[in-house]
N, C-alpha and C positions, 0 to 999 in steps of 0.2 A: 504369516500374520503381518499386517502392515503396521504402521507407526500408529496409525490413524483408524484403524475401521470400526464403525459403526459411527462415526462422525458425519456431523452433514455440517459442511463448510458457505458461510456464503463470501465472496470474494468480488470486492468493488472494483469497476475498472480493469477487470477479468478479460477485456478480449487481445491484448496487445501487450506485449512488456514483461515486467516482474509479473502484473499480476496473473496472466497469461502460465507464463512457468510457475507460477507459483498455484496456479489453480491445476498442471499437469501432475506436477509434485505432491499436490494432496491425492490427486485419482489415486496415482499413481500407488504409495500409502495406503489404500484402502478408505479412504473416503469418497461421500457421496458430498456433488458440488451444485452451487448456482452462482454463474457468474453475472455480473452487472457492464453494461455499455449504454455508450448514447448512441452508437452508430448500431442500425439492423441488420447491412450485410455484414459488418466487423463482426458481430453477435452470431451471427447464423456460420459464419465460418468459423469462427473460434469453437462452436458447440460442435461443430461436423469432425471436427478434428480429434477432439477432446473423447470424443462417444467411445470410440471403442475402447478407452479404460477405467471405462466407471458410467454411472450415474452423473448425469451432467446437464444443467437448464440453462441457459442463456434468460436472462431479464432485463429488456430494457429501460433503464431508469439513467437521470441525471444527479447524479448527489447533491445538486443544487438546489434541486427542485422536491421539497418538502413531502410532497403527494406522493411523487413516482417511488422517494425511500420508502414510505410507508408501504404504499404497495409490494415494493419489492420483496421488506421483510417480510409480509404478512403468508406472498407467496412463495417465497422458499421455504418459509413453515409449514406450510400448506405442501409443499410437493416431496419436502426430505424430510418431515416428520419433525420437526422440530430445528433446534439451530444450538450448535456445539463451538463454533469458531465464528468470529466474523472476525474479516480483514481488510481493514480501511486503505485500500491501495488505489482509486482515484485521486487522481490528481494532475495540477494544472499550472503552466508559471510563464511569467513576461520575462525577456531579456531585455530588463533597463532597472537605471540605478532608482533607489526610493523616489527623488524628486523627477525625475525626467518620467515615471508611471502614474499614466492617467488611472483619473479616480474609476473609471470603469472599469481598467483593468485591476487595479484594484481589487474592487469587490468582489469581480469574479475568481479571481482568487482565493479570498479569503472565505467564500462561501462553497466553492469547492474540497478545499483542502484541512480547514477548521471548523468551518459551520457543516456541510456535507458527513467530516467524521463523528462530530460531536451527535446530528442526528442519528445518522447511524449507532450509535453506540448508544442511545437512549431506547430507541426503537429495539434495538435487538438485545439490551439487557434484560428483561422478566424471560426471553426466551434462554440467556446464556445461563440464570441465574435458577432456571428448573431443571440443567444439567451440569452443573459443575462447569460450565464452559467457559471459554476465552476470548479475548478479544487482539489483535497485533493490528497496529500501525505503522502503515511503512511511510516515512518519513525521509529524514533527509542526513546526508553530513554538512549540506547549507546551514541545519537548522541547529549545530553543534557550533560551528563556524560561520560567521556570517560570511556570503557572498555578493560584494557591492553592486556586482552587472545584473544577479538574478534577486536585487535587492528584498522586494517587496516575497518572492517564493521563498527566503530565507526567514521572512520572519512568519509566516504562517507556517514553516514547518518545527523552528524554535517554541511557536503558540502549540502545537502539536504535541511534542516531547512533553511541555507540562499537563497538559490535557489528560495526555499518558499515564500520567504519574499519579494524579488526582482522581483519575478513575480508577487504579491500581491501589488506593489507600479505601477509597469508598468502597469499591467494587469490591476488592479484595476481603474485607469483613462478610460479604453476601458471597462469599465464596467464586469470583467470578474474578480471573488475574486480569492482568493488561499489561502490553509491554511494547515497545515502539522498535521499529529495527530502520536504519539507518542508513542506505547505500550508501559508496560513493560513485562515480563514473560508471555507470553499468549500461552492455550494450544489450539491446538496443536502445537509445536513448528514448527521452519521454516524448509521446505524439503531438502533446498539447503542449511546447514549451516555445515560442517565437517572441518577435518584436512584438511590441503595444499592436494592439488590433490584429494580431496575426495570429493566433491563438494554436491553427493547425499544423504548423511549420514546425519541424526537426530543428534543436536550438545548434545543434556543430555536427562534426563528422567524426564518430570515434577515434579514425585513426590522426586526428591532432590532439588528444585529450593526452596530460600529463600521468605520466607512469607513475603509480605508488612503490610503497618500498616492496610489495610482492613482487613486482616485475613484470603486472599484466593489469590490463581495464578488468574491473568485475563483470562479470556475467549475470543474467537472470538468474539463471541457475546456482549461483553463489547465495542470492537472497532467498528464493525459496525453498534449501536446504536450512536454513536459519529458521524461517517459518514453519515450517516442518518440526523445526525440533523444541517451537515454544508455543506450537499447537498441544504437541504430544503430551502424556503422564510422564515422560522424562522429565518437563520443566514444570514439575507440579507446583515450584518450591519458587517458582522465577518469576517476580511479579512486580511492578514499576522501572524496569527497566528498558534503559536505553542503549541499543546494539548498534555497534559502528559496523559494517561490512563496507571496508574501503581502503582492504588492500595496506594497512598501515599508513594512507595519506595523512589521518588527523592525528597520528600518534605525537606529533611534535613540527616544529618551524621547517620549511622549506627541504619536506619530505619527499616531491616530486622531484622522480630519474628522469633526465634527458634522453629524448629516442634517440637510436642509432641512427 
């Protein structure tokens, strides 16, 4: 028996990254999945891979775009019988500081990462709230600490954590947790993170990223172990919270080990 089975997971921004591992980790569990992308070959090879351990639909939707959510929910209910987890895991960020980030970027940001979850999680609550279900947002250690270069993706994922919390008080009354988890440096890095106007670009190269006091970059698979265990009836009890997975970087000042 899995951690998960009889769940049907929907998981945003499912074809690449955490959410990727985090959508193998639920198959894997004994859940049935539907992942979301904007890209249709990223989508159709993420499901090709994904298939032989589970139950598994690729949906293409932008979390921006108000309609495709809608649709998205309406057909993961529609294809996995209802909807047990959602996992706010799109997301999107500019390297530059608050004042140097055009207002475009901006918004796309903020309607990605906060407006995107926020729909999501309206959309998909009467479905979480007819099975005892959950909701996780993966977020940021930006958004625990600010970071002045990825300024502007710092504070949409800090808007997030509370988001989190506020869902997790209302939500939680109707029986429905919510709880936010937190990377920090996980590889592979995020697809959509570059300069202003650059949106598709790889923001650095792991192997220059500073060492935590574990002694390693986190892994995908570091956070969708975490998701995993605050989808499950193990964290029945675990609701407004906010999960650091970052290696002990945020634990205190000038945490990061020098590489050999």
């Amino acid at each position: 028996m899995g951690e998960l089975d009889t769940k049907a997971a929907l998981i945003t921004g499912g074809t690449t990254g955490i959410g990727h591992a985090i959508a193998e980790a639920f198959l894997r569990e004994g859940a049935r999945v539907a992942i979301t992308g904007r890209d249709e070959r990223l989508g159709s090879d993420a499901e090709a891979r994904l298939r032989g351990l589970g139950q598994v639909h690729f949906l293409r939707a932008d979390a921006a775009d108000e309609e495709r959510v809608r649709w998205s929910v309406a057909e993961t209910a529609r294809l996995l019988g209802g909807i047990d987890v959602l996992v706010n895991n799109a997301g999107v960020g500019v390297v530059a500081t608050p004042l140097a980030t055009p207002l475009a970027d901006f918004d796309r940001v903020m309607a990605v990462n906060l407006r995107g979850c926020f729909v999501y999680a309206r959309e998909c609550f009467p479905h979480l709230e007819a099975r005892g279900g959950n909701m996780i947002h993966i977020s940021s250690d930006a958004g625990v600490l600010g970071e002045v270069d990825i300024g502007i993706y710092s504070v949409s994922k800090a808007a997030l954590n509370m988001l989190s919390k506020l869902l997790a008080v209302e939500g939680g009354r109707r029986g429905v947790r919510s709880n936010a988890i937190c990377p920090g440096d996980t590889e592979p890095g995020m697809r959509h993170m570059g300069p202003p106007g650059q949106a598709d670009l790889s923001a650095d190269d792991p192997a220059t990223w500073p060492l935590p006091p574990a002694g390693r970059v986190g892994r995908a698979s570091d956070v969708a172990e975490a998701a995993v265990y605050l989808a499950s009836g193990r964290a029945s009890f675990v609701n407004g919270v906010t999960l650091l997975v970052d290696g002990g970087m945020r634990a205190g000042l000038n945490t990061a080990a020098p590489r050999a």
